[in-house]
N, C-alpha and C positions, 0 to 999 in steps of 0.2 A: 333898868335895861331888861329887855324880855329875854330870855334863851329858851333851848328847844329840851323840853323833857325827855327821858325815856318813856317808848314803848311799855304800857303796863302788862306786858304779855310778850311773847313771845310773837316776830312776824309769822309765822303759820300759824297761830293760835285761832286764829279764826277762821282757818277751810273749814269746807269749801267753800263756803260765805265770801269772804274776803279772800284772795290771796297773799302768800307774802311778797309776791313781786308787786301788786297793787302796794301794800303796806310799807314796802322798803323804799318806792318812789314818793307814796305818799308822805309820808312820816320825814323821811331823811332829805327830801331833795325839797318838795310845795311847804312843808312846816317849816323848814329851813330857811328858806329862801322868806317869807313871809317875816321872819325873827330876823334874818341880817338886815332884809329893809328896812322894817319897822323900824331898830335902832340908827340906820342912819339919819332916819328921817325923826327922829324924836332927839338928838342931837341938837343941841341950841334950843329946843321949842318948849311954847312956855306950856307943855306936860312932862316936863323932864323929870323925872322923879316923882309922878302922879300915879297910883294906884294902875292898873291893866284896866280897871272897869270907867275910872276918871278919863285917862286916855281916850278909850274907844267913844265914850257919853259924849266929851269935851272937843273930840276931833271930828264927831258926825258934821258933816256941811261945812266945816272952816277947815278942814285941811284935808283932803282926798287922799291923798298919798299914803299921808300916816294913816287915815281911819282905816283905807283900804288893807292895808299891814294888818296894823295893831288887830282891828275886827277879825282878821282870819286868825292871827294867834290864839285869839279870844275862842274863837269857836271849835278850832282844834285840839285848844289845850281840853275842851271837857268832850272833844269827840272821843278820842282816843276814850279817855272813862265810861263814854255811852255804849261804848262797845263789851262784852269778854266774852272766851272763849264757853259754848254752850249756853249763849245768850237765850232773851225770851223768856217763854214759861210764865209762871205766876208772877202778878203786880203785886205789891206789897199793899195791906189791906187798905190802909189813910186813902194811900192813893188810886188805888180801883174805885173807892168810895168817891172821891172825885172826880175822875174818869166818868162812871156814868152818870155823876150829877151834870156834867156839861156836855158829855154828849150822849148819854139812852143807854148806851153797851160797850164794852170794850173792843166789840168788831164795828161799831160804827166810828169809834175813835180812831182804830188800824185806818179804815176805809179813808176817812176824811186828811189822816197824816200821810196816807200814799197820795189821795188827789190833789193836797197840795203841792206836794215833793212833783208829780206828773205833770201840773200845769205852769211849774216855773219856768219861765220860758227861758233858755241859755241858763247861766249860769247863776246859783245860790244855795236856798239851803229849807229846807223842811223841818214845819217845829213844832215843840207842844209845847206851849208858855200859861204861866199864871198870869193875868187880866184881871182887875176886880174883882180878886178872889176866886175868880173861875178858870179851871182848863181849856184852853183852847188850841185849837189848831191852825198853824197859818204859816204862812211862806213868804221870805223876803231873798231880794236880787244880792249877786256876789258877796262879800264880808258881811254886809248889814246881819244886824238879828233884832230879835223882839226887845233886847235891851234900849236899844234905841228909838224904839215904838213902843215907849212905856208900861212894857209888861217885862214878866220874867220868865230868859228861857229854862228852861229842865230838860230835855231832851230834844235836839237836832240830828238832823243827817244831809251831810253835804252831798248836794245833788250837782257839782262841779263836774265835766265828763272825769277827771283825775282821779275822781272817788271810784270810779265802777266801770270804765268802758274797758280795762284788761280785760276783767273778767265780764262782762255779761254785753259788752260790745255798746249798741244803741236802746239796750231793751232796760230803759229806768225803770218801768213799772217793778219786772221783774227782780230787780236792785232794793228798790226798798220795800217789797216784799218780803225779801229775805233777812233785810236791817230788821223792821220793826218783828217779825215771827222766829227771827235765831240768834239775832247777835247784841240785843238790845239788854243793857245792865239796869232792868227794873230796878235797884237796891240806890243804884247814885242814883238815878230820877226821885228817887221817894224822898232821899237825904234833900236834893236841889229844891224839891217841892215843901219841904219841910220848912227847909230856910225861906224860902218864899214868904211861907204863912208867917212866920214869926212875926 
C-alpha cells in the first residue's frame, strides 16, 4: 500500500521559492489524492504487494489508472527530497564530474533542464536521468518519468500548473529557474546518481 510521507522540512521552508500555501495544497491535498487512488486501484491487481518501482515499470501501458497514481507517488515521493530549504550552490564533485562530461558545463546542463521543463507542453515533469551511463536531460508527459524510458531518474521537477502557478502565475520559465538555482538538494541527486552507477 502506498501512503503519503511527511514534509522533510517545514511548509515555508522554501520561501520565497516555494510557498507554504503552494506546498500545503501540494503535499497534502495532489500527493494525497494520488496515494488514496493509487491504493484503490492496486486493490485486487496482480501488483498488489509489488515493490513502488515494480508497480509503476509493471503498470506503464496495461493499466492507466494505476500507473497514472502510482507514477506520481513515485515522483513526488523523491520531489519532496529534490527540494531543501537554501537549496542549490555546489554539485557534489562525482557528480559535477558527470554533469559536464554530458553536457560541457554546469550552465549548460541548468539551460537544457529548464528547456525541457519549458517545452513540455501541458502537463509533466522535467529531468536529469542516468542513460548509458551518461546524464541527461529530458522531459516526459503527466506521471511518466525516465524510469519507464529505461534510464534512471535523479533529479525532476514537476512542471504540473499545481507545482508553481500560486506563486509565479503562468511564468514556468521563471519557476524552474528558481528550482534548479535555490531549492535543488545537490547531496540526494549525487546519493540517486551514485546508486545509478552501482
Amino acid at each position: 500500500m502506498f501512503s503519503l510521507p511527511e514534509l522533510p522540512y517545514a511548509y515555508d521552508a522554501l520561501a520565497p521559492y516555494m510557498s507554504a500555501e503552494t506546498l500545503e495544497f501540494h503535499h497534502d491535498k495532489h500527493h494525497l489524492a494520488y496515494v488514496n487512488n493509487g491504493n484503490n486501484l492496486l486493490k485486487g491487481s496482480e501488483w498488489e504487494g509489488k515493490s513502488l518501482e515494480d508497480v509503476v515499470k509493471g503498470s506503464f501501458g496495461k493499466h492507466a489508472g494505476l500507473f497514472n497514481n502510482a507514477g506520481q507517488h513515485y515522483n513526488h515521493l523523491h520531489f519532496w527530497h529534490w527540494m531543501k530549504p537554501n537549496g542549490g550552490g555546489s554539485i557534489p564533485g562525482e557528480l559535477e564530474k558527470a554533469i559536464v562530461d554530458g553536457f560541457g558545463s554546469v550552465d549548460k546542463m541548468k539551460e537544457d533542464f529548464i528547456q525541457a521543463g519549458v517545452t513540455q507542453f501541458g502537463s509533466g515533469w522535467s529531468w536529469l536521468a542516468v542513460k548509458d551511463g551518461k546524464v541527461i536531460a529530458t522531459k516526459t508527459a503527466n506521471g511518466e518519468s525516465p524510469l519507464v524510458h529505461g534510464a534512471t531518474p535523479i533529479l525532476g521537477c514537476d512542471v504540473w500548473e499545481h507545482s508553481y502557478y500560486i506563486d509565479y502565475r503562468n511564468r514556468r520559465p521563471d519557476y524552474l529557474k528558481a528550482f534548479i538555482d535555490h531549492m535543488v538538494n545537490w547531496e540526494y541527486v549525487a546519493e540517486l546518481f551514485a546508486a545509478a552507477h552501482k
